[in-house]
C-alpha positions as CSV (number, residue, x, y, z in Angstrom):
1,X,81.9,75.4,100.6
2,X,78.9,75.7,98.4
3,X,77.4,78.5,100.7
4,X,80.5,80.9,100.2
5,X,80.2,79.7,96.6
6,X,76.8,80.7,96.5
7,X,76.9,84.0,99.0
8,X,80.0,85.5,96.6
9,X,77.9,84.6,93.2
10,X,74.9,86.7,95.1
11,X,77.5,89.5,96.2
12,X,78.7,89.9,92.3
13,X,74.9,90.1,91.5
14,X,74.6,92.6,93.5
15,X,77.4,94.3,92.7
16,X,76.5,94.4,88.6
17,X,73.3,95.5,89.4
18,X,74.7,98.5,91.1
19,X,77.2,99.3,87.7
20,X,74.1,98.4,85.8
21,X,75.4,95.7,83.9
22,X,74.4,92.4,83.1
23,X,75.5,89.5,85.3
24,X,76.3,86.2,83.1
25,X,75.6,83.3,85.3
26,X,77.5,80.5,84.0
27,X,76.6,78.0,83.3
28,X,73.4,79.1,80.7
29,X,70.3,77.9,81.4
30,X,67.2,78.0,79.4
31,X,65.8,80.9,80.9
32,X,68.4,82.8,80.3
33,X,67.9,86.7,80.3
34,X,68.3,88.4,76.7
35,X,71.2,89.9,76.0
36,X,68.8,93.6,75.4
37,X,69.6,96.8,77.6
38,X,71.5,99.7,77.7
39,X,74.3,100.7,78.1
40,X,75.8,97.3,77.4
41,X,78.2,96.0,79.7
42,X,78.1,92.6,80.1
43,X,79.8,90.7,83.4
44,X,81.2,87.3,83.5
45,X,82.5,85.2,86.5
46,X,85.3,83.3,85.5
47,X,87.3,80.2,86.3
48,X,86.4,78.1,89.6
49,X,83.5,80.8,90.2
50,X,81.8,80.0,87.1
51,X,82.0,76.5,87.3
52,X,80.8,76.3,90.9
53,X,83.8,74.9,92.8
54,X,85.1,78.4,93.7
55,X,87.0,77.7,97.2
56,X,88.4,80.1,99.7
57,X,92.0,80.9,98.8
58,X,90.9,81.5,95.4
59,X,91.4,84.8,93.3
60,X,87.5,85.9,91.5
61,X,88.2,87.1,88.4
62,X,85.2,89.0,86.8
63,X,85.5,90.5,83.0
64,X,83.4,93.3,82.0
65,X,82.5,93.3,78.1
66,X,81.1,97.3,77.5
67,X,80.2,99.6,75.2
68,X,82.6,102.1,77.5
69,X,85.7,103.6,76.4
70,X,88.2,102.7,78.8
71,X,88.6,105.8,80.9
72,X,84.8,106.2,81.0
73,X,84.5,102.6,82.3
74,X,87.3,103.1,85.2
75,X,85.2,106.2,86.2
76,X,81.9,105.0,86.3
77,X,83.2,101.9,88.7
78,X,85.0,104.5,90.9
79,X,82.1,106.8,91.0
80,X,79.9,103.5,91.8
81,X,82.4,102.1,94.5
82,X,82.9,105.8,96.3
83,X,86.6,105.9,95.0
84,X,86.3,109.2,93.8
85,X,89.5,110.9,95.2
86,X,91.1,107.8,95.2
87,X,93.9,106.2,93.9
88,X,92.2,103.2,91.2
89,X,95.1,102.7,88.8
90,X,95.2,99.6,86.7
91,X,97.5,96.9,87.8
92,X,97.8,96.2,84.5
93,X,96.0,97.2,80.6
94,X,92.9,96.6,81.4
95,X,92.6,95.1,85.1
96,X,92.0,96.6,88.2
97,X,92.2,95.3,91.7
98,X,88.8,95.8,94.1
99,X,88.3,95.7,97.5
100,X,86.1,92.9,99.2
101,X,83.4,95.7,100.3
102,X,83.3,96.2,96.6
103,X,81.1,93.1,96.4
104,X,79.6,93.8,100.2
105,X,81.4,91.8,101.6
106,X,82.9,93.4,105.0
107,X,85.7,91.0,105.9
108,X,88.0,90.2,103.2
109,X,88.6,86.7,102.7
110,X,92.8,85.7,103.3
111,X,94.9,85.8,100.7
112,X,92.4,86.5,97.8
113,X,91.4,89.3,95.8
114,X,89.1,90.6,93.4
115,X,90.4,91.3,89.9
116,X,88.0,93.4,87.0
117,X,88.7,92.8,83.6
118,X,87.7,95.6,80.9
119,X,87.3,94.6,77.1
120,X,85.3,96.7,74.9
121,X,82.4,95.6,73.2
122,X,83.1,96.4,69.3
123,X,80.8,99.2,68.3
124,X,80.0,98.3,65.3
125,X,78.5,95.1,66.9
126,X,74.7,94.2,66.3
127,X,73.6,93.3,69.7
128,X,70.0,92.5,68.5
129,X,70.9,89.5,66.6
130,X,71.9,88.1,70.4
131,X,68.9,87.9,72.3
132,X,68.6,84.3,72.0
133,X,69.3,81.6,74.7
134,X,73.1,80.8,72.9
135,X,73.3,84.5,72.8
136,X,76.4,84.5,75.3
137,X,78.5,81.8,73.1
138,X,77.5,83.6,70.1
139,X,78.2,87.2,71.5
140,X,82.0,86.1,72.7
141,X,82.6,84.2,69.5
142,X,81.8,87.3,67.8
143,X,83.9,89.6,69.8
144,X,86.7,87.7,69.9
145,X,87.2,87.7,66.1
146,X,85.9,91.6,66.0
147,X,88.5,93.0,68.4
148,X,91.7,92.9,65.7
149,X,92.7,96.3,67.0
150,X,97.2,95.4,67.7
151,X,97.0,97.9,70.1
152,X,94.4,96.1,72.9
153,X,96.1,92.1,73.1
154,X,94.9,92.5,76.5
155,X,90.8,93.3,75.4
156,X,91.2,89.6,73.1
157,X,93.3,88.1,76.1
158,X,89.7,88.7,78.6
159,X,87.6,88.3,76.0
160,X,89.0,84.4,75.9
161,X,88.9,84.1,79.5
162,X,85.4,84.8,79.5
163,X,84.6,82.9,76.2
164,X,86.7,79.7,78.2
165,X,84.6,79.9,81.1
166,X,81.5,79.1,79.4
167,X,83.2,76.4,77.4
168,X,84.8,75.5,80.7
169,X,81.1,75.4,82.5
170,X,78.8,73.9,79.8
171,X,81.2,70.9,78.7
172,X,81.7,69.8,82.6
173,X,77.7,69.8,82.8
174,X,76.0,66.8,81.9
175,X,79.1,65.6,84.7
176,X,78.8,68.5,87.1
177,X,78.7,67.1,90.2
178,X,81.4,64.3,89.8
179,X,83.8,67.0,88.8
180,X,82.9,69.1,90.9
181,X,84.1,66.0,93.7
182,X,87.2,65.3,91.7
183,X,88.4,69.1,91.5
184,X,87.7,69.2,95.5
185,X,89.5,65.9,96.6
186,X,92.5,67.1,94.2
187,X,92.5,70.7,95.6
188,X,92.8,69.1,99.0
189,X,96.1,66.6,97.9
190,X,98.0,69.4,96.3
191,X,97.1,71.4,98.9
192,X,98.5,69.0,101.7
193,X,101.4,68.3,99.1
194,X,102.5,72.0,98.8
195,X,101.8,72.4,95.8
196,X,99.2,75.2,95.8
197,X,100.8,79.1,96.1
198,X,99.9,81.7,93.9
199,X,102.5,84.0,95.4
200,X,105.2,81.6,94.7
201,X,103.6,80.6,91.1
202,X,102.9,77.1,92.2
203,X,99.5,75.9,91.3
204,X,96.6,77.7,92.4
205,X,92.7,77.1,91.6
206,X,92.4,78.2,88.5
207,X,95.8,76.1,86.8
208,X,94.3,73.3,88.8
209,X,90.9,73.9,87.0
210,X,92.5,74.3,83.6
211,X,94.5,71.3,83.8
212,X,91.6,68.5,85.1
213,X,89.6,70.1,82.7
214,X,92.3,69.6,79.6
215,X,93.1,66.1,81.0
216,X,89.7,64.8,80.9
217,X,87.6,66.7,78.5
218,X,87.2,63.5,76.4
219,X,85.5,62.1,79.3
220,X,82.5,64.3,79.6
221,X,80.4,62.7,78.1
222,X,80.7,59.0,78.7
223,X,78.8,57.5,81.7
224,X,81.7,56.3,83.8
225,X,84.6,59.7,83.2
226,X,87.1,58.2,85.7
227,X,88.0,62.0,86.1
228,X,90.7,61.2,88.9
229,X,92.4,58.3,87.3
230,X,92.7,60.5,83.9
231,X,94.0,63.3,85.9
232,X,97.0,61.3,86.8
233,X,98.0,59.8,83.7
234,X,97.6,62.9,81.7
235,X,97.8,66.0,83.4
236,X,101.5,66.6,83.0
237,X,101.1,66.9,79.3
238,X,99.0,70.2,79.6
239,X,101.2,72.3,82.1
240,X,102.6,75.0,79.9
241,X,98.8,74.8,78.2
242,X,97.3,75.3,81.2
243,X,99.4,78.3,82.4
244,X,101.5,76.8,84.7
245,X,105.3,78.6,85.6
246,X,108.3,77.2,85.7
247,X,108.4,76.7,89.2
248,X,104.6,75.3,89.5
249,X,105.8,72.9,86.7
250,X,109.0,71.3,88.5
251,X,106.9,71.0,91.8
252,X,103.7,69.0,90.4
253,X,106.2,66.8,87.8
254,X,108.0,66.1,91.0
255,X,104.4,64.9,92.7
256,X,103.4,63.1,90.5
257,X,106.5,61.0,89.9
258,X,105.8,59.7,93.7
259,X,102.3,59.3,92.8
260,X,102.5,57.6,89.5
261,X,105.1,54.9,92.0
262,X,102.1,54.3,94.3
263,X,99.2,53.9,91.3
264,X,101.5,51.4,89.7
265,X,102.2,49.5,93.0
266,X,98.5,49.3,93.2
267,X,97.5,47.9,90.0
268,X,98.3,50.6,87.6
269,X,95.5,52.7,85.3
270,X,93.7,50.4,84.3
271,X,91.1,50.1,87.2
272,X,90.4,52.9,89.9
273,X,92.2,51.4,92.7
274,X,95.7,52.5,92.0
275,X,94.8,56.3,92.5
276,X,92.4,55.1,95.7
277,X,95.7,53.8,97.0
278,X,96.3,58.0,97.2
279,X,94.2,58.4,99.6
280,X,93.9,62.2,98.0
281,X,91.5,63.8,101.0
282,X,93.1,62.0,104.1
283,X,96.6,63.7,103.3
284,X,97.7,65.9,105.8
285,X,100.4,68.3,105.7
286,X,103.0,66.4,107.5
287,X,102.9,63.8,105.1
288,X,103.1,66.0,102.1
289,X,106.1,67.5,104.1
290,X,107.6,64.3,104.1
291,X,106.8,63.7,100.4
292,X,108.4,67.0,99.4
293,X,111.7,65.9,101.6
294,X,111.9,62.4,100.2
295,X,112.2,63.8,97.0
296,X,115.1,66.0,97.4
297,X,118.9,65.0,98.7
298,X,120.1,68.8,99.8
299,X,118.1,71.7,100.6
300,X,118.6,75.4,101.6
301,X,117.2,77.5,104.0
302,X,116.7,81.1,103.4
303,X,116.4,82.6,107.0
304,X,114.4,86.3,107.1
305,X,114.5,88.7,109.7
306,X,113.7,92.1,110.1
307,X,113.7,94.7,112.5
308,X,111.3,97.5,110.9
309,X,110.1,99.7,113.4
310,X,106.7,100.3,111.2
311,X,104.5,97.2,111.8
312,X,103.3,97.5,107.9
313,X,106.6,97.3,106.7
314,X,107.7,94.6,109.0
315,X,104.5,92.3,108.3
316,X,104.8,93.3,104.2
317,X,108.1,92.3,104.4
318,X,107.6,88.9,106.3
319,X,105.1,87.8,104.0
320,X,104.7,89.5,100.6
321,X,108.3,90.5,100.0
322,X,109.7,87.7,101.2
323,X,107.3,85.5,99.1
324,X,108.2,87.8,95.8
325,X,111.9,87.1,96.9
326,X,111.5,83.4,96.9
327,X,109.3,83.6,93.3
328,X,111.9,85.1,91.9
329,X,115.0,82.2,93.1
330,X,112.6,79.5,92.0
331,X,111.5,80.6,88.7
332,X,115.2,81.2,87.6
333,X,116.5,84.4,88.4
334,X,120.4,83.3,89.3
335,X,120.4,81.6,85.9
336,X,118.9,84.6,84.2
337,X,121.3,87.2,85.6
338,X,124.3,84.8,85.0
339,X,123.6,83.3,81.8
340,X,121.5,86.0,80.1
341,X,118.9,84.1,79.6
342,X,115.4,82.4,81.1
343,X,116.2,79.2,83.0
344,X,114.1,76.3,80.9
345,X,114.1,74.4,85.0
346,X,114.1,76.0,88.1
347,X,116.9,74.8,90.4
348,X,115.0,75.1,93.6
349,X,111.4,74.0,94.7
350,X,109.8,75.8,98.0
351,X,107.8,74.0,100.7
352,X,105.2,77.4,100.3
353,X,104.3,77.0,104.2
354,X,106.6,79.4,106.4
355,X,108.2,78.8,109.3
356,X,109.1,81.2,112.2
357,X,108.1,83.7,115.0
358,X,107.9,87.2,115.0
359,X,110.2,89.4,113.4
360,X,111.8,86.0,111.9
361,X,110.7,84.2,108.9
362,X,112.1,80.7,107.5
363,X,111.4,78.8,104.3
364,X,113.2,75.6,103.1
365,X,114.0,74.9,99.4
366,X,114.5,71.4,97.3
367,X,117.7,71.1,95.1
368,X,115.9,69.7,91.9
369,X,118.5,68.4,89.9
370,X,119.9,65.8,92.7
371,X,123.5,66.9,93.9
372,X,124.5,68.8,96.2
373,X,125.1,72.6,96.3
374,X,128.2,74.0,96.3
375,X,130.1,76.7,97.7
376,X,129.8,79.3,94.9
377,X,126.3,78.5,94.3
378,X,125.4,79.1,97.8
379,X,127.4,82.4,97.6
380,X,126.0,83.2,94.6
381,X,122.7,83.1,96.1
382,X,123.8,84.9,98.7
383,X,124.9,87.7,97.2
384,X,121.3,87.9,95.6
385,X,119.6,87.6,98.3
386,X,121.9,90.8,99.7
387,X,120.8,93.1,96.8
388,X,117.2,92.3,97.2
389,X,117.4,93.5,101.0
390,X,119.7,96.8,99.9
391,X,116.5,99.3,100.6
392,X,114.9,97.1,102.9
393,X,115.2,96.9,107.3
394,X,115.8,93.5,107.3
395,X,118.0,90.5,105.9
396,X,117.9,87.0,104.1
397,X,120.6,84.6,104.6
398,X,121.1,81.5,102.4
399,X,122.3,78.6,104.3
400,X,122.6,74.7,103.3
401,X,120.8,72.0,105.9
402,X,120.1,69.0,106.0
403,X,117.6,66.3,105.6
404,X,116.8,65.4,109.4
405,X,117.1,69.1,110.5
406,X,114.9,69.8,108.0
407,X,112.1,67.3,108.8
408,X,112.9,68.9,112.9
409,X,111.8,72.4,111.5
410,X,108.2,71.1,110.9
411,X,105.0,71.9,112.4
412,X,101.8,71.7,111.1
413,X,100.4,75.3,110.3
414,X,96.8,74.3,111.8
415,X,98.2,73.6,114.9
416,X,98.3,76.4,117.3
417,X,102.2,76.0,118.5
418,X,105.2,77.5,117.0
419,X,107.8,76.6,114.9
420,X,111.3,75.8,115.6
421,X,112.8,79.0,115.8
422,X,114.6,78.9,112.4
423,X,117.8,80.6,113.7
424,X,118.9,77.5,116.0
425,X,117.9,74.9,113.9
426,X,119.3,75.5,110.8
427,X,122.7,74.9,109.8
428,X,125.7,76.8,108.8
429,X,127.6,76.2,105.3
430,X,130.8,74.7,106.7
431,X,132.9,76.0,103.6
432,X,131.2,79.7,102.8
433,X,133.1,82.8,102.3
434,X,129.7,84.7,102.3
435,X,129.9,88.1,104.9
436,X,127.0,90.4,105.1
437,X,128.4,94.2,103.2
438,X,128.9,97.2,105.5
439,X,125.8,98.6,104.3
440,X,123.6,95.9,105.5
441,X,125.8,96.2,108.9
442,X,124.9,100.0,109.0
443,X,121.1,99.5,108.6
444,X,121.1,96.4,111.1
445,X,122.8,98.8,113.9
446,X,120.8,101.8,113.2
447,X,117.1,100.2,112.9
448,X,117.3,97.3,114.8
449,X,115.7,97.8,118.1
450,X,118.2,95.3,119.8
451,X,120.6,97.6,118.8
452,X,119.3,101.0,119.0
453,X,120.4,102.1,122.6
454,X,124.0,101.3,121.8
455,X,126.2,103.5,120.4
456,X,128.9,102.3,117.7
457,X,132.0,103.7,115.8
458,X,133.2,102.7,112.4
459,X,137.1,102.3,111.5
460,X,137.9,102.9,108.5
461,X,141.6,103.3,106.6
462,X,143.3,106.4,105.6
463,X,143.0,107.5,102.2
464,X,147.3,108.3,102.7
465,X,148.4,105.6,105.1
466,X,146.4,102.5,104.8
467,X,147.8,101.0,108.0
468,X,146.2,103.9,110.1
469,X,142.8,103.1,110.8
470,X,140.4,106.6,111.5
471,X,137.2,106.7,113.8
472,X,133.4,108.2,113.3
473,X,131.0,107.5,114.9
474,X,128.0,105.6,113.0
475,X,125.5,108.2,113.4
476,X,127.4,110.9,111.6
477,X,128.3,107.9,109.1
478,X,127.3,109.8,105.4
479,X,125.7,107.4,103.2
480,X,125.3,109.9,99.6
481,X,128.5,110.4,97.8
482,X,127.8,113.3,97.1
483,X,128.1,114.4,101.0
484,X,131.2,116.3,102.7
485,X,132.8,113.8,104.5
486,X,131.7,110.7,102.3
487,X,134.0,107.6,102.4
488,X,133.0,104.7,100.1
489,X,132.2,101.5,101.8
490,X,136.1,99.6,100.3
491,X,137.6,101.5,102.7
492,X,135.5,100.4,105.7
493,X,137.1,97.7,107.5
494,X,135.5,97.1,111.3
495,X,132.9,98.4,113.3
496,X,132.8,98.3,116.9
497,X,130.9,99.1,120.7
498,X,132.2,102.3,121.8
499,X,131.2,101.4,125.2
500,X,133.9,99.0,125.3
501,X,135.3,98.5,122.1
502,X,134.4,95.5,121.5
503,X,134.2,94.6,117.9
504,X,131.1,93.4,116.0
505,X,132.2,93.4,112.6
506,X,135.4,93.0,110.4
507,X,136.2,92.6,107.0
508,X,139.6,91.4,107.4
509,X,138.9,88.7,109.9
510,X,135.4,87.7,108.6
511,X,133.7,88.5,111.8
512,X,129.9,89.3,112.2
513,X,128.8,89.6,115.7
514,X,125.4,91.6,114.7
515,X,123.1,88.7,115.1
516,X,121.1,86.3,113.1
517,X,124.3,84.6,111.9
């Protein structure tokens, strides 16, 4: 990995020369540059980048300290990077998403992207009494108690990330390369574990960073740091510190509670063989998958599938929405829209590795807190899962499994094979009410391409005599109330083949014959 290291950290050169900007190679050496040219903007790597264990599958965060005014800044890196014309809004105050090509690099790496920080240098700020080596420390010390202004929290919040990277970078060095080995072998058991997913606000490089780096810290400088055996006795103490969400934090505490079984069965802390019992880099996915199902008595399966007709929307929809979806169930959102409030523990943990085929996605979640689900709470979450799908051509349904249907479900992602298809294998709440509303019926019939050449009819009751039911076909079916001939969905009660009038759906009876149920 040290030539992608090395090939992105050349590409970022590259790419500040082009802006005209000084690149801050961290960690400082002797020869540094001086901190003397103009304009000033200064460019820091950040996190795994900066201290040279960047891996693939990891975000690059770069922060740009400048002399620009904000909207000046934005332009000149638009006008740089041929954006002009472009749309180059701000995810957020102060950060901006790039391209790959923006740091030459053709083929964009999976699942990583390039994030540029803005802060502004204070203008009041003297940079000639920085053009020493300990200029950089000194600079970002300086800034970082300068920039008071209560309108810019963001300008401080980069400033620090820069100002921890070269904390980060020059206390790991006189240890460099065996924490550079730790961080690698432990990237590859949380990895195997499931326990790295920045869409699902797991771990992901830089938490990992931040918390072997708060854990061991004391260690740096004594000859024998036992980084790996620290790690596992103190870690847990520096989640929230390190960033870590809700969901990341039930996951690892989890982990480690199996781990800390294993070190203790193997003589304990006090020597290095009880975390060698780990075995961190010969885990393989199928055992953490077995891990992540020992530790959990029930489990529910939310079972995606879509039938977009725009390849875009299907594959966003398979992948990013659904992972957003998920984010949300495990950091709490059923407890924060029933109880008003942010859940202190997540209920569920996901195994982040999908399962599925085409046009059909599956992802199994842990109950945390030991018991089994019940009826309502599997409801509950269904009805959730309905009103994330309203505006969307697809469904999620929530369904309870079990243990050994679970561990079926499994296949390695590195192997070239498919999964179980997720439909057949998982299994049906025996006691839930749950049926999918009209309106998800009504965008299954009409998008779906299994369903598309048929032609269907809606019956729905008299607004005078209840008994009678009336017919329309679905395609003349109005959907905004303020239309003619609009009939709200409470009065719907079956739809059916017109063919042969064979019924696919009814309220009354709790029938669903639309598929994927």
């Amino acid at each position: 990995m040290a030539a992608t290291d090395e090939i992105i950290s050349a590409s970022i050169r590259t790419f500040c020369e082009t802006l005209h900007a000084h690149y801050v190679k961290l960690p400082i050496q002797d020869g540094s540059e001086p901190l003397t040219m103009r304009p000033q903007r200064y460019i820091f790597s950040t996190s795994t980048l900066a201290a040279g264990i960047w891996l693939p599958g990891d975000d690059v965060h770069l922060v740009c300290i400048t002399e620009d005014r904000k909207q000046i800044f934005w332009s000149i890196v638009a006008e740089t990077l041929g954006l002009e014309g472009q749309e180059t809004k701000e995810l957020s105050p102060g950060i901006m998403k790039l391209a790959w090509t923006a740091l030459g690099i053709e083929k964009a790496l999976q699942n990583t992207a390039v994030y540029l920080h803005y802060a502004l240098l204070p203008p009041d700020l003297a940079i000639k009494d920085f053009a020493r080596k300990d200029a950089v420390p000194n600079l970002l010390e300086t800034i970082r108690y300068s920039t008071s202004d209560r309108k810019t929290p963001y300008m401080r919040k980069h400033v620090e990330v820069a100002r921890r990277a070269v904390h980060i970078t020059s206390t790991t060095q006189p240890q460099r390369s065996q924490f550079r080995s730790a961080y690698h072998q432990l990237y590859t058991w949380a990895r195997s574990t499931g326990l790295l997913s920045q869409a699902l606000e797991l771990l992901n490089g830089d938490t990992l960073l931040e918390l072997l780096f708060r854990a061991c810290e004391p260690c740096m400088t004594i000859e024998n740091p036992r980084f790996l055996t620290t790690f596992f006795r103190e870690s847990s103490t520096y989640l929230e510190a390190a960033g870590v969400r809700p969901h990341g934090i039930s996951a690892f505490l989890q982990v480690l509670q199996q781990c800390d079984r294993i070190i203790v069965r193997h003589g304990g802390y006090e020597s290095d063989e009880g975390v060698a019992a780990l075995d961190l880099e010969r885990t393989t996915l199928g055992g953490g998958f077995g891990l992540f199902l020992d530790s959990y008595e029930d489990f529910l399966v939310l079972d995606l599938e879509t039938w977009a007709k725009n390849p875009h929307d299907r594959a966003h929809f398979q992948s990013e929405g659904f992972l957003e979806i998920i984010k949300h169930l495990c950091n709490g959102a059923l407890s924060e829209r029933e109880n008003g409030c942010d859940a202190s523990t997540t209920l569920y943990r996901a195994w982040p590795y999908l399962f599925g085929e085409e046009g059909s996605k599956l992802c199994i979640l842990g109950v945390c807190d030991g018991r089994p689900l019940t009826t309502d709470e599997v409801d509950s979450a269904q009805t959730w899962l309905a009103s994330c799908c309203e505006s969307k051509e697809g469904r999620i349904e929530a369904k309870r499994t079990t243990k050994e249907i679970a561990r079926a479900l499994f296949k390695d992602p590195k192997r070239n094979d498919s999964s179980t298809s997720p439909t057949s294998a998982a299994q049906e709440p025996a006691s839930s009410s749950y049926l999918r509303p009209f309106s998800q019926i009504q965008s299954r019939l009409r998008w779906d391409p299994a369903h598309l050449s048929t032609p269907y009819e809606v019956g729905y009751e008299d607004r005078f005599d209840k008994s009678n039911l009336i017919w329309r076909n679905l395609e003349q079916w109005a959907k905004a109330t303020e239309d003619e001939d609009f009939v709200p969905e409470s009065r719907v009660r079956t739809v059916r083949r017109v063919e042969d009038k064979y019924v696919v759906w009814d309220r009354e009876k709790r029938v669903d014959r639309t598929g994927g149920v």
